[in-house]
N, C-alpha and C positions, 0 to 999 in steps of 0.2 A: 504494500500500500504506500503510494509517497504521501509527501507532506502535506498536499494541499487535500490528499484524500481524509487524512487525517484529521486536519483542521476542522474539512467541512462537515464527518462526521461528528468531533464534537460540540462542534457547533448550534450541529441541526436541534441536538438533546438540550439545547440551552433557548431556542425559539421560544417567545413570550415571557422572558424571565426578565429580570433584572439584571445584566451582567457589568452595571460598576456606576461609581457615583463620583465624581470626583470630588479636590479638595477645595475650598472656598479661595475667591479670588478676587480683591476691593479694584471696583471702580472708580477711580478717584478724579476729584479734575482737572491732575496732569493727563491722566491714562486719557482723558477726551479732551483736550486739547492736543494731543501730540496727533491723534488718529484725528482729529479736523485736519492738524498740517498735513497729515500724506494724503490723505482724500481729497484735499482742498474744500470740505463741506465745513464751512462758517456760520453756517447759521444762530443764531443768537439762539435759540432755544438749548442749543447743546456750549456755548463759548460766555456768554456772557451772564454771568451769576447774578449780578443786582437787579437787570433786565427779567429773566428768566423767573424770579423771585414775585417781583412786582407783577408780571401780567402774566402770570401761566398758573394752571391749578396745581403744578408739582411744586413749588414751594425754592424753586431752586434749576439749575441745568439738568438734560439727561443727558443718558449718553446715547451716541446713536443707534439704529437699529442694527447697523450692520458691524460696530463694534461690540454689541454684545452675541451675533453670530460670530464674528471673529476667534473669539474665543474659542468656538466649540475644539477646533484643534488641541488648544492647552487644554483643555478636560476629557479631551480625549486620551493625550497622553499619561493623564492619570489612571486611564482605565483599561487599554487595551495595550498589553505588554506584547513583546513581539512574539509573532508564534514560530512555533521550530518549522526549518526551513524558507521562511519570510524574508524579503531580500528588501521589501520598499510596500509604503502605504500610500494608495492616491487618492485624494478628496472627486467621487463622484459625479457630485450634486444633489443635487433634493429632490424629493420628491411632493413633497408637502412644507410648508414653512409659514409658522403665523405670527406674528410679534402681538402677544395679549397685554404685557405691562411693560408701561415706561422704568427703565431705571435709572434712578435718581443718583445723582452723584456720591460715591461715599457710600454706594451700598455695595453689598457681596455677593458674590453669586457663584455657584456651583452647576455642573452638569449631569446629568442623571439618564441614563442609557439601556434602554432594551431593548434586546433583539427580537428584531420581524422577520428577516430570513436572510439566508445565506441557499445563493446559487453558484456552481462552479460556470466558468464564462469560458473557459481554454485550459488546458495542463497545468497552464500556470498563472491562472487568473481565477481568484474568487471575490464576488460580489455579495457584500454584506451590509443589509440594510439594517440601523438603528433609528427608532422615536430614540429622541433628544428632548429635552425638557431643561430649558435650564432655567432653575429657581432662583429667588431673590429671596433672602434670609429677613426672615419674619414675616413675608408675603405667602398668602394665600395661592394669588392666581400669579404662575411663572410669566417671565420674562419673554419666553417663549417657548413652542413646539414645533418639532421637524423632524420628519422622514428623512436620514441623510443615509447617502450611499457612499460605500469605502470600498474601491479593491484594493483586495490584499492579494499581493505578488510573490510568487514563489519562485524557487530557483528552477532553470530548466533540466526538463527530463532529461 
């Protein structure tokens, strides 16, 4: 059996589970002000705190919506160590992606991952889909949910 046979058998016994949560990670508003510079998105809603305070019902800046997908990578790395024979990981896409809550500057957030399915794509191509959930610490309703898709690469036969 090679590796990816391997993989995707244990894999499959892990469908609808929980398979990892990461560790909590402060958005602060360097962390969104530096991801305005590379994105060049300035919008005061996310850059100016006195502004953002005074006419917004968040009390303050968020961050953007696609700096807090950004992340999923780093909570990924929390969660999915490499598997034997694994040569490299490539980010997908989505399948699904909804932004439910803003998050406010200064707040935390963690990723939380379970598995939908895993397909093998080629000898050395497996496709594994996770919901992604990443939560906002002392929030009810997460920051967001998404269907993301990962192949994972194996060495060749």
């Amino acid at each position: 059996m090679t590796a990816l046979q391997e993989a995707q058998k244990d894999l499959e016994a892990k469908i609808g589970t929980e398979v990892g949560v990461s560790n909590w990670i402060e958005v602060d508003q360097a962390m969104i002000d530096q991801f305005a510079e590379t994105t060049h998105d300035h919008q005061w809603i996310h850059v100016d705190p006195a502004r953002a305070a005074a006419e917004t019902p968040f009390g303050g800046t968020i961050a953007h919506g696609f700096l807090t997908l950004s992340l999923a990578s780093r909570f990924a790395y929390d969660c999915f160590p490499v598997l034997p024979g694994q040569v490299m990981g490539i980010n997908y896409g989505f399948n699904r992606l909804r932004f439910l809550n803003p998050v406010r500057a200064g707040a935390r957030l963690r990723g939380r991952f379970v598995l939908k399915s895993v397909t093998a794509r080629s000898a050395t191509d497996l496709l594994r889909e996770n919901t992604l959930t990443i939560e906002i610490d002392g929030q009810t309703t997460p920051a967001l949910v998404a269907d993301w898709l990962g192949l994972v690469v194996f060495e060749g036969a």
